[in-house]
Every structure is written in C-alpha cells, then in structure tokens.
C-alpha beads as a LAMMPS data file, in Angstrom:
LAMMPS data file: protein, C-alpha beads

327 atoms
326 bonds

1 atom types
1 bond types

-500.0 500.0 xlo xhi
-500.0 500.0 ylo yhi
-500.0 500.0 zlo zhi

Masses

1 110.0

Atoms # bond

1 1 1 8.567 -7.393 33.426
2 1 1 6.045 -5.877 31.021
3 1 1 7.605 -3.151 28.112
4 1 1 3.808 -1.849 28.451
5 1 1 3.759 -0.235 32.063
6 1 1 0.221 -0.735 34.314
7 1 1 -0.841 2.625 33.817
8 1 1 -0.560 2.471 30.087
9 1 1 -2.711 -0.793 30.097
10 1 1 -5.394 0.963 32.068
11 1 1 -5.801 3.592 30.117
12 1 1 -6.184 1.179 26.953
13 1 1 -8.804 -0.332 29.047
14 1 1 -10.525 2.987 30.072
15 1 1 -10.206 4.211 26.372
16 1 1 -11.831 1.333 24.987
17 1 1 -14.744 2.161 26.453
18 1 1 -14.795 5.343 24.925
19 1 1 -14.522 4.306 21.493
20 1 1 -17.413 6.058 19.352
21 1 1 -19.843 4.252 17.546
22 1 1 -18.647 4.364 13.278
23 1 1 -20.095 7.138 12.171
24 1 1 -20.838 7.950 8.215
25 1 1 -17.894 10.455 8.111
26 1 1 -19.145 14.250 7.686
27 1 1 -17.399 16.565 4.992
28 1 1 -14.501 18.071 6.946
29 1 1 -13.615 14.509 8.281
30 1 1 -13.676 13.358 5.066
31 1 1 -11.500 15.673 3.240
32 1 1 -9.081 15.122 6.520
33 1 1 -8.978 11.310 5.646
34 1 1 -8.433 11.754 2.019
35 1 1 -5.348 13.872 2.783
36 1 1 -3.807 11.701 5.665
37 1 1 -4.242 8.599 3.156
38 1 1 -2.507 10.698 0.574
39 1 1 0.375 11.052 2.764
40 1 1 0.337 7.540 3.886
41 1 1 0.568 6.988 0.174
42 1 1 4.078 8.855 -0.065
43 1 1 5.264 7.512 3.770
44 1 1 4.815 10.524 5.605
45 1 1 4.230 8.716 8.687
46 1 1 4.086 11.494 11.269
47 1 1 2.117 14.190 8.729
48 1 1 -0.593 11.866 8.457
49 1 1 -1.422 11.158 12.140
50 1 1 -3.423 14.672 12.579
51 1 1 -5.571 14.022 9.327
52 1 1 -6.416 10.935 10.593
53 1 1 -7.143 11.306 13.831
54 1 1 -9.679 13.247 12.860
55 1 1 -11.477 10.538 10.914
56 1 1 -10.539 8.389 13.972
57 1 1 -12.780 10.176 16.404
58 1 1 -15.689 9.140 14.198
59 1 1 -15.095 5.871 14.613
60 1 1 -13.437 5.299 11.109
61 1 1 -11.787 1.925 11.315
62 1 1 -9.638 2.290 8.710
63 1 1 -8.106 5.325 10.126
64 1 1 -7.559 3.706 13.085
65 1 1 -5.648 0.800 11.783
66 1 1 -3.284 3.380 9.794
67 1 1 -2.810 5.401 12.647
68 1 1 -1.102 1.886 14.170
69 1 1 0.559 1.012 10.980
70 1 1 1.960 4.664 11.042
71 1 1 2.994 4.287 14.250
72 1 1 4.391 0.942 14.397
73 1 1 6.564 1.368 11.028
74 1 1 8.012 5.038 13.315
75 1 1 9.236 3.285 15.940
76 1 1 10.167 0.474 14.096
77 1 1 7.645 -2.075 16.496
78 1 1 4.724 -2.605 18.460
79 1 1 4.613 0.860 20.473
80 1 1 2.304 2.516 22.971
81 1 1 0.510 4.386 20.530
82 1 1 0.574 1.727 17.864
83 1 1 -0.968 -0.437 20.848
84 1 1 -4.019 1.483 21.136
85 1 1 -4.603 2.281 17.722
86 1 1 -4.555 -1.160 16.654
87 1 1 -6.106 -1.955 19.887
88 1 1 -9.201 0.628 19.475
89 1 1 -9.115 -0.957 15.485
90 1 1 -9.365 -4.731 16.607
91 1 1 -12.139 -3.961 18.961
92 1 1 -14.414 -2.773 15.966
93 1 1 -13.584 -6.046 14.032
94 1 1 -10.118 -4.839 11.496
95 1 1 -8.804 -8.546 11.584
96 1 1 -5.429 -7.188 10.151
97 1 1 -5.233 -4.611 13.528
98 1 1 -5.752 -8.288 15.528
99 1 1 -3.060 -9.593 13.391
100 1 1 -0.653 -6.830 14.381
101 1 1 -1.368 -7.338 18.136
102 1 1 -0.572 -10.914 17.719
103 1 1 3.102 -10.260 16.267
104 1 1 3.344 -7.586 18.614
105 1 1 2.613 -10.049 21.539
106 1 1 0.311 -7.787 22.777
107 1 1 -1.430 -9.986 24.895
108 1 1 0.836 -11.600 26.146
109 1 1 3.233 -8.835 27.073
110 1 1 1.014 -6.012 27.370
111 1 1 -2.132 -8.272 28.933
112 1 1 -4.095 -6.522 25.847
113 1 1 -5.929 -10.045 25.036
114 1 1 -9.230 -10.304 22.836
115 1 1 -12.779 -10.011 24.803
116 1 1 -13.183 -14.227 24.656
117 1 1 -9.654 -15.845 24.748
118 1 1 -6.030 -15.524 24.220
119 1 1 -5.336 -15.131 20.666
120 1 1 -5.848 -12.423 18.539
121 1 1 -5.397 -14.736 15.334
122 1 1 -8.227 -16.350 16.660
123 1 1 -10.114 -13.546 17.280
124 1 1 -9.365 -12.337 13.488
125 1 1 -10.901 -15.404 12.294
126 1 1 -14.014 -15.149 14.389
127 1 1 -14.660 -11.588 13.606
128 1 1 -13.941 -12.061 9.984
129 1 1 -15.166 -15.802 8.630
130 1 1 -18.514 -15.059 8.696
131 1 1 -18.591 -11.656 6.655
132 1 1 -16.892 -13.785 4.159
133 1 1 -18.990 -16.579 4.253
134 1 1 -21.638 -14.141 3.322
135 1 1 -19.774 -13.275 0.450
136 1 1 -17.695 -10.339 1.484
137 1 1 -14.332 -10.328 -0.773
138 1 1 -12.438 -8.090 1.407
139 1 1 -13.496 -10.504 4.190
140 1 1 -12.711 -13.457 2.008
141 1 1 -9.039 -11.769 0.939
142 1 1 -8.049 -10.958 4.945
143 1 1 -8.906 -14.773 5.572
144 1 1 -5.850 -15.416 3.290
145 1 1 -3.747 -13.379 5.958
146 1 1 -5.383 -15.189 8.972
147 1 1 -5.412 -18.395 7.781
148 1 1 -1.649 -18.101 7.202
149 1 1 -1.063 -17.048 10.772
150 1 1 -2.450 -19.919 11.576
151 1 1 -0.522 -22.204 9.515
152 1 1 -3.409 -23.284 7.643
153 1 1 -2.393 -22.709 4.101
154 1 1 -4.511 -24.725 2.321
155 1 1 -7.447 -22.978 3.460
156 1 1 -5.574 -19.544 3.146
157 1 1 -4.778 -20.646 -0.514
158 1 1 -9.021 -21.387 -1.099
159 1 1 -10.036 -17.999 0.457
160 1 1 -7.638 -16.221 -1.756
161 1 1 -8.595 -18.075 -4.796
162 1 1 -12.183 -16.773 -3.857
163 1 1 -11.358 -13.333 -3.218
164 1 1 -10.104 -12.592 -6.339
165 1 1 -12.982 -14.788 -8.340
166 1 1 -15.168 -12.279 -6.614
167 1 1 -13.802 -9.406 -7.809
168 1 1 -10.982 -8.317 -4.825
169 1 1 -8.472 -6.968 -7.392
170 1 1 -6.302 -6.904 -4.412
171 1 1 -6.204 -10.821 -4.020
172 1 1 -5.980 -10.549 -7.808
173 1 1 -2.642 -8.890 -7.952
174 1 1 -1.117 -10.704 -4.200
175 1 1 -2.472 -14.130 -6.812
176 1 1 0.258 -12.508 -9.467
177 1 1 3.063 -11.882 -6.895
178 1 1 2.763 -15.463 -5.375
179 1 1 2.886 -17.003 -8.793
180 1 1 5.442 -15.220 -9.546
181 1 1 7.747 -16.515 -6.601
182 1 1 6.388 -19.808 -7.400
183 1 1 9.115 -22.333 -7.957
184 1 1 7.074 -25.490 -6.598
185 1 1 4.337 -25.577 -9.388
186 1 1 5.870 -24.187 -12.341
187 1 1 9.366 -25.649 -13.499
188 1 1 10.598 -22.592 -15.510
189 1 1 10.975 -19.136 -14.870
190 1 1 8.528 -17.617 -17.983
191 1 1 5.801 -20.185 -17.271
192 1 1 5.937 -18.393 -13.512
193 1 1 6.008 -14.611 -15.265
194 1 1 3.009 -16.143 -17.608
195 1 1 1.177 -17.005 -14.815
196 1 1 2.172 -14.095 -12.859
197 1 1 0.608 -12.233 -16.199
198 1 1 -2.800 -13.532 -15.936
199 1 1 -3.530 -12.581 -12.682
200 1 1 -1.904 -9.051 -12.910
201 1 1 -3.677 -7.963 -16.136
202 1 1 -7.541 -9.234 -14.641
203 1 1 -6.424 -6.456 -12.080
204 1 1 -5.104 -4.000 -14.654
205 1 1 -8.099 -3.963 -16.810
206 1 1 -9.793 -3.072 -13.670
207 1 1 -7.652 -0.463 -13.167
208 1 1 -6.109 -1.650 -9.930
209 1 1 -2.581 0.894 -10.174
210 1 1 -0.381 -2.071 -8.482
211 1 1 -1.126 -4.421 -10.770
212 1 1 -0.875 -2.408 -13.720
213 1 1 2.469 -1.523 -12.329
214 1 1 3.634 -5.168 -11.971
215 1 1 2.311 -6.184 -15.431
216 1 1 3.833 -4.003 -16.738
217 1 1 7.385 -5.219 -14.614
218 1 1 6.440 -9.028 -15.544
219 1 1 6.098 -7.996 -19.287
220 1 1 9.381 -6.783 -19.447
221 1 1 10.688 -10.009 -18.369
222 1 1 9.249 -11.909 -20.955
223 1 1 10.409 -9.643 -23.369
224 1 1 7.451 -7.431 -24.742
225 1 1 8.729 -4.576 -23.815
226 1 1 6.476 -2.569 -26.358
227 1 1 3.310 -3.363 -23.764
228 1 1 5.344 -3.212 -20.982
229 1 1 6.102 0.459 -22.006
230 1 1 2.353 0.965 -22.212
231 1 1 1.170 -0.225 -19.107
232 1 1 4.119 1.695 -17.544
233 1 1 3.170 4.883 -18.805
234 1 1 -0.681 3.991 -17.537
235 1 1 0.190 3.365 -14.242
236 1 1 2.844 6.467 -14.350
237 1 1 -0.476 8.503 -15.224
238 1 1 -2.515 7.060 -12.112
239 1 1 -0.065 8.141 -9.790
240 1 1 2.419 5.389 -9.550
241 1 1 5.376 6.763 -8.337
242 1 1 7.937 4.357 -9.392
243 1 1 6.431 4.315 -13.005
244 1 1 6.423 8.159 -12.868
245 1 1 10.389 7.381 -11.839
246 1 1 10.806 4.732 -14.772
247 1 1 8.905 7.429 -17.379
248 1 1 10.591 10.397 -16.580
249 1 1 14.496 8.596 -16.871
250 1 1 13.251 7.122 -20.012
251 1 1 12.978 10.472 -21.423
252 1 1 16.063 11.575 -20.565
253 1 1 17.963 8.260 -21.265
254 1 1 15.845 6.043 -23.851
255 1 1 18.789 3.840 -23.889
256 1 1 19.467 3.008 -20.281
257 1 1 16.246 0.106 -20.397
258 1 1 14.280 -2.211 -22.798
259 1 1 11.590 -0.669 -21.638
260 1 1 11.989 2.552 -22.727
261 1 1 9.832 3.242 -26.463
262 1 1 10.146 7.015 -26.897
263 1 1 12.601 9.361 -27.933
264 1 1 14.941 11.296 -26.047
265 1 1 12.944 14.284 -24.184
266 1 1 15.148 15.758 -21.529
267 1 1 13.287 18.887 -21.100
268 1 1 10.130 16.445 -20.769
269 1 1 12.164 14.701 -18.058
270 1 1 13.341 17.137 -16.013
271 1 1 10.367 18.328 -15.656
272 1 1 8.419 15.144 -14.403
273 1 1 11.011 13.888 -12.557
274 1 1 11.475 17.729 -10.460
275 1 1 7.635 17.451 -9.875
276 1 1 8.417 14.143 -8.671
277 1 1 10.738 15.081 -5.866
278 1 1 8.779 18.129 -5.119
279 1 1 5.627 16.580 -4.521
280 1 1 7.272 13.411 -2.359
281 1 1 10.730 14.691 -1.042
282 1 1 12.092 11.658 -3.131
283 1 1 15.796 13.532 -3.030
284 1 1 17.838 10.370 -3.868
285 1 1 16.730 11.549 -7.044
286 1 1 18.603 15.096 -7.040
287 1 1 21.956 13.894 -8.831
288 1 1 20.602 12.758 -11.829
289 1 1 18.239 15.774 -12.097
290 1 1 21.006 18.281 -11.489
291 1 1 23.380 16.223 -13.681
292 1 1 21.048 16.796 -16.524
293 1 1 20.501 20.483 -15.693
294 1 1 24.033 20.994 -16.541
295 1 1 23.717 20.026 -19.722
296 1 1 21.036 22.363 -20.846
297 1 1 20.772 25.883 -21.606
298 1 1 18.582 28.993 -19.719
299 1 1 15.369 28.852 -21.851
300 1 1 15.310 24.915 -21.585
301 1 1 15.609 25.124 -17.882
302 1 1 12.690 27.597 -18.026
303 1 1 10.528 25.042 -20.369
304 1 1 11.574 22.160 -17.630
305 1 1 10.106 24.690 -14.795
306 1 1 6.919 25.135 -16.471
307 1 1 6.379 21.076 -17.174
308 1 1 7.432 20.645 -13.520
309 1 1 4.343 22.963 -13.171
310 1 1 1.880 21.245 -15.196
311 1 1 2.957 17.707 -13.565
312 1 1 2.711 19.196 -9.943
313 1 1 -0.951 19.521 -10.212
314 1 1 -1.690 16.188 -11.959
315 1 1 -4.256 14.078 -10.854
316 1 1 -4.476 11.230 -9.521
317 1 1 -2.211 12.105 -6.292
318 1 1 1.469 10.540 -6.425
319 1 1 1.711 7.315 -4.432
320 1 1 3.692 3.998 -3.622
321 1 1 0.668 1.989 -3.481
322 1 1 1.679 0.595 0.068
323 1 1 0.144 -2.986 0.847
324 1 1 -2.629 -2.723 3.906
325 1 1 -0.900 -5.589 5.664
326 1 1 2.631 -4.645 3.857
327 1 1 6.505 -5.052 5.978

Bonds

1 1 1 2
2 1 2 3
3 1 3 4
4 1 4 5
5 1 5 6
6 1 6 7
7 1 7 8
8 1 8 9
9 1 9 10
10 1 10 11
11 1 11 12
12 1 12 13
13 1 13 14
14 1 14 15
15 1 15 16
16 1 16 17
17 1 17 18
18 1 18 19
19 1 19 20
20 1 20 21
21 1 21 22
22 1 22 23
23 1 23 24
24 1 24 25
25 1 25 26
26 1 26 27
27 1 27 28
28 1 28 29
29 1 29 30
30 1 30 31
31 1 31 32
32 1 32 33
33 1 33 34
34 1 34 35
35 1 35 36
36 1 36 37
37 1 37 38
38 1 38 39
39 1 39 40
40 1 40 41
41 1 41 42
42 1 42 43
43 1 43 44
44 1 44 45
45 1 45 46
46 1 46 47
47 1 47 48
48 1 48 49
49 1 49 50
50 1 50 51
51 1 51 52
52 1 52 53
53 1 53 54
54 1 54 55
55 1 55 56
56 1 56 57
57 1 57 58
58 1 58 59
59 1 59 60
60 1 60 61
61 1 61 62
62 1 62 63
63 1 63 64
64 1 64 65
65 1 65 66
66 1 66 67
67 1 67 68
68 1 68 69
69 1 69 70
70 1 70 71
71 1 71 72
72 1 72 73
73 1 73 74
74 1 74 75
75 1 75 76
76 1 76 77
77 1 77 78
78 1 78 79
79 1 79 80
80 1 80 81
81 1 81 82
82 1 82 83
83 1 83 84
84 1 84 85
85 1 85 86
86 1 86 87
87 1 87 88
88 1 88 89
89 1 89 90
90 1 90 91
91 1 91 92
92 1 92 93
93 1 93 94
94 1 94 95
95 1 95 96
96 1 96 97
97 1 97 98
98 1 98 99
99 1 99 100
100 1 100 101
101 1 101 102
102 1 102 103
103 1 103 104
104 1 104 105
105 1 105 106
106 1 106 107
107 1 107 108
108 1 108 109
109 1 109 110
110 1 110 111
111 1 111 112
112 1 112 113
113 1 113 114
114 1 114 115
115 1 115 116
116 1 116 117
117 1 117 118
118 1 118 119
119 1 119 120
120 1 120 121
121 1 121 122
122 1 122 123
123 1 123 124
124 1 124 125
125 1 125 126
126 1 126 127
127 1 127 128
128 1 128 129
129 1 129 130
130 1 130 131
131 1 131 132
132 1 132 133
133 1 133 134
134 1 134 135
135 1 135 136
136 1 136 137
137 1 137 138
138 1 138 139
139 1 139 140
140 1 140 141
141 1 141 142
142 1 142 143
143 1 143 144
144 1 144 145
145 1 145 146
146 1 146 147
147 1 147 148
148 1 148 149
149 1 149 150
150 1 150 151
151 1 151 152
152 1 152 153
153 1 153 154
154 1 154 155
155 1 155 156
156 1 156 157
157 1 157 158
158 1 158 159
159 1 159 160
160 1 160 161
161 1 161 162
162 1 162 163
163 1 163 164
164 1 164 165
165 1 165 166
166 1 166 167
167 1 167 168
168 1 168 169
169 1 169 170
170 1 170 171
171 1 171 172
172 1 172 173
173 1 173 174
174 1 174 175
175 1 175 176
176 1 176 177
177 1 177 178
178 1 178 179
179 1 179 180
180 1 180 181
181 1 181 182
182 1 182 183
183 1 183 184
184 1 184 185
185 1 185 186
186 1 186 187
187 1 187 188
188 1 188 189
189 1 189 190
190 1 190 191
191 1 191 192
192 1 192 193
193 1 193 194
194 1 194 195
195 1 195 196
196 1 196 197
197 1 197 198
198 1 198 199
199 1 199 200
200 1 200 201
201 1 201 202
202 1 202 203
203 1 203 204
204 1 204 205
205 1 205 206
206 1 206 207
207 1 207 208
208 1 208 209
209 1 209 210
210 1 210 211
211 1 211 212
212 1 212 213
213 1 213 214
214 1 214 215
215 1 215 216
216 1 216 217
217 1 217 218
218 1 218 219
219 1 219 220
220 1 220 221
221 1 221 222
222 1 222 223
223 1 223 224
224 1 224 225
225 1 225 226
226 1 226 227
227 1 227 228
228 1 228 229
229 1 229 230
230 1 230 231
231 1 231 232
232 1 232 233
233 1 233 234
234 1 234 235
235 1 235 236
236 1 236 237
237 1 237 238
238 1 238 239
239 1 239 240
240 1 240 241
241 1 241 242
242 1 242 243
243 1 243 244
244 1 244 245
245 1 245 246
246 1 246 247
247 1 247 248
248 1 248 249
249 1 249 250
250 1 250 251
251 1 251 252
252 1 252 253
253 1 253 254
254 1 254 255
255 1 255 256
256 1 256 257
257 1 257 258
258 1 258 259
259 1 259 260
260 1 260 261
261 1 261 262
262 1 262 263
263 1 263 264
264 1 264 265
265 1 265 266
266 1 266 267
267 1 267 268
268 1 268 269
269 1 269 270
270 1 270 271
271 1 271 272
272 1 272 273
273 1 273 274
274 1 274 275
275 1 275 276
276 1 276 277
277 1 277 278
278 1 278 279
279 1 279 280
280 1 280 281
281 1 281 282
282 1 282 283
283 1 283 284
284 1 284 285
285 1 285 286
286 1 286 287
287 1 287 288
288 1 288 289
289 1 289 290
290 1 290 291
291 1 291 292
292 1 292 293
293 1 293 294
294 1 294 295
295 1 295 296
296 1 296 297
297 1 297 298
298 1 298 299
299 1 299 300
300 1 300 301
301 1 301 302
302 1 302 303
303 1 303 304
304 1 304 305
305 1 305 306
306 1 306 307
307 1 307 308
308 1 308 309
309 1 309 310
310 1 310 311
311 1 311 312
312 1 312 313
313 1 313 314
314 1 314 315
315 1 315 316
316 1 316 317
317 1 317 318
318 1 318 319
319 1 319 320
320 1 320 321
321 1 321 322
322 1 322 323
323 1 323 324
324 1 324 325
325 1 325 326
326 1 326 327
C-alpha cells in the first residue's frame, strides 16, 4: 500500500495547478527570503519555513526546494510536505528537487511521476542539459549530480570540469573535496591535499566562504600552518561558523592546534565564542566557555560582555555553509 494516502496525491495534483508564475520577488518577500536562508544557514529547519513560504508564493524556486530540504532533513525522509515542496520545485525545472523525488521514490510510491515518463533523473536531465549546453554553469554543475544518478560518471566528471572552468566556484570547491578523497589518481596523501589546494584557493580568491574554509583545513595538513591561520581567520570574518569556532578557542588556548598564530586572548575569546552560541544556539559549546569564565575576574567578564556585543552584530550573518544537494 502507498505511505502517500489518495487524498494527499490529489491535492499535489490540484496544487500543481495552482503554482504561480516566478515572479521578480517584491521588497517584503525579499527581506523574508534573506532571513529564512539565514536560518537555513544555522539549521533552523522549522524557523525558516514561514520566511520562505513567503518567497514561495511568488513562485521563488529556490524557496521552494528549501522548504523540501527543510522538511525532508525534519522528518528525517521523503514526507508529505517535503513531497509537495519538492514536487511544486521540480515542476518549475530545480533538477536537484527531481533528484530528491527520485530517492524518495516518489513516483513510484506516491504515483508523483514527471509530466513525460517515469523517472525523475530523467526528467532532471531533460530540464537541465540544455541550459547548460547554452553555457549555464549552475546548469553545467547540477549535471554533475544527475549524471551521477545515472551512473554516468564520466560524463558527470566532464560537466563538473566545465562548471568550474566557467566560473561555478561551487564545482570549484566540490573539484577540491573529490581530489581530496582521491586515492585512485594520486599515490600519496600530500599530492591529494596539493591538488585538493588548487582547486580550493581558485574558489577562495573568489571569495567563495567554503572553500576558503577548506583551504585553509588542507593547508594545515601540509603543514603551513602560518596561511592556514590566515585563511581561517578570513573565512571566520565572512561568517564561517566553524572558523569563528577554531578562532575564538585559539585565543583562549594558542597551544591546543598548529593552527593557532596569535597570542593568548581569553577575554577576546570569550567574547566571540558567547556571540557564537548566542547567535546559533551552538550550546555544546557552554563548558568550555563557562570553564574559562571561572578563571577570570568581574571587570574581565564585563570586557568579554561588551566583545560578545560587538561580535553579535557582525556582518556577514553566521553560517555552516550547508551544500544545496548536501546529506
């Protein structure tokens, strides 16, 4: 028997129909999608959903295909609601919300099946090859993804390689992560990090935040931890939040890591790492904070308040960088 019951189907049906046109978002919606991407941003899966179904109801795409990721990663699977978000999503052409109906066996469960055929990989790859064919390199990135559903890796390998030669700094960095892993075509573990380097740092200089983040990770390993330090404190300023993590300890232990280049600070690091858990609810983090807290005296506890202060309001807005078509 179907998990998605008759009447649930129908009104996917009926509410596909009533999917609005993409409209160039006005102010308000705007300012709502900004904030529910924020939150996505720190996984606040349920806060987001309002924001974003208000970008949603202009047609947004990408709001649409959150509002299934958000779902989906909630309840831990394919869902109702993730259904029909990814559902309203794959009917204005996201091939990643067709992707996610394919592992979710939507069609074949749920009898939620693309407008010509069976397979929603397929669909992906016929909404999607000719955007990239015309030089898209979003398009030409998310043919990586399909192509690999498909168990054509060659091909996924080719559109990747594309992707990032024109310009996707996201294919750049996903280039750097698969290199890294790469056991088959490099023999040694630094020639992999090396490689892993190149592709990271064309994505840095851009000032894509992941990749400056996992530079600065694959520097480490090779043992310049002098420009590792630098790119971590780069991407710690754009919002990263495990730099901001790796910063802030630093100052209060500069011996604990390689990567740590400064001197002791613990003031300095109370501060950023309270802002820290403030801003994302990151209490795993509490102990160490109230360990050090111990350990100082009123007036430094005030001075920690007041960085907290400063850091709370820093811009760029705190984030874990999620992947789009991430676990």
């Amino acid at each position: 028997m179907s998990p998605f019951p008759l009447i649930t189907v129908t009104v996917l049906a009926l509410s596909s129909l009533m999917i609005p046109t993409a409209l160039a978002l006005d102010e308000e919606a705007q300012v709502a999608k900004d904030e529910g991407m924020r939150l996505w941003g720190i996984h606040q899966w349920i806060k987001m959903q309002p924001y974003l179904e208000q970008a949603a109801e202009y047609g947004d795409v990408e709001s649409m295909y959150y509002l299934g990721e958000a779902n989906r990663l909630l309840s831990r699977g394919l869902s109702l609601a993730a259904l029909e978000w990814y559902h309203r999503a794959a009917q204005l052409g996201e091939p990643h919300a067709m992707l996610r109906l394919y592992d979710g066996s939507a069609c074949e469960l749920g009898d939620v099946c693309p407008e010509d055929g069976n397979d929603w990989r397929e669909a992906a790859l016929v909404a999607t090859l000719p955007k990239a064919e015309a030089g898209d390199a979003e398009a030409m990135g998310a043919l990586y993804d399909i192509y690999t559903y498909l168990d054509r890796h060659d091909e996924a390998m080719e559109w990747l390689l594309l992707s990032a030669e024109a310009g996707n700094l996201d294919s750049m960095n996903w280039l750097g992560q698969l290199a890294r892993d790469d056991e088959e075509n490099y023999a040694t573990e630094p020639e992999r990090l090396e490689a892993a380097a190149e592709w990271y740092r064309r994505a840095a200089e851009a000032d894509y935040v992941p990749a400056i983040h996992n530079l600065s990770l694959v520097l480490l390993q090779l043992e310049q931890s002098q420009e590792a330090w630098e790119w971590m404190q780069i991407a710690s300023d754009e919002g990263h939040i495990d730099a901001r993590l790796g910063i802030g300890w630093c100052y209060l232990e500069p011996e604990r890591d390689a990567l740590c280049k400064n001197e002791k600070d613990v003031v300095k690091g109370l501060g950023m790492l309270t802002a820290l858990v403030q801003a994302t609810n990151m209490e795993m983090i509490n102990p160490l904070i109230n360990d050090f807290k111990q350990k100082l005296g009123e007036e430094q506890l005030i001075e920690s308040e007041a960085v907290a202060e400063r850091w709370l309001v820093k811009e760029p807005p705190l984030s874990h960088f999620p992947d789009k078509f991430g676990f």
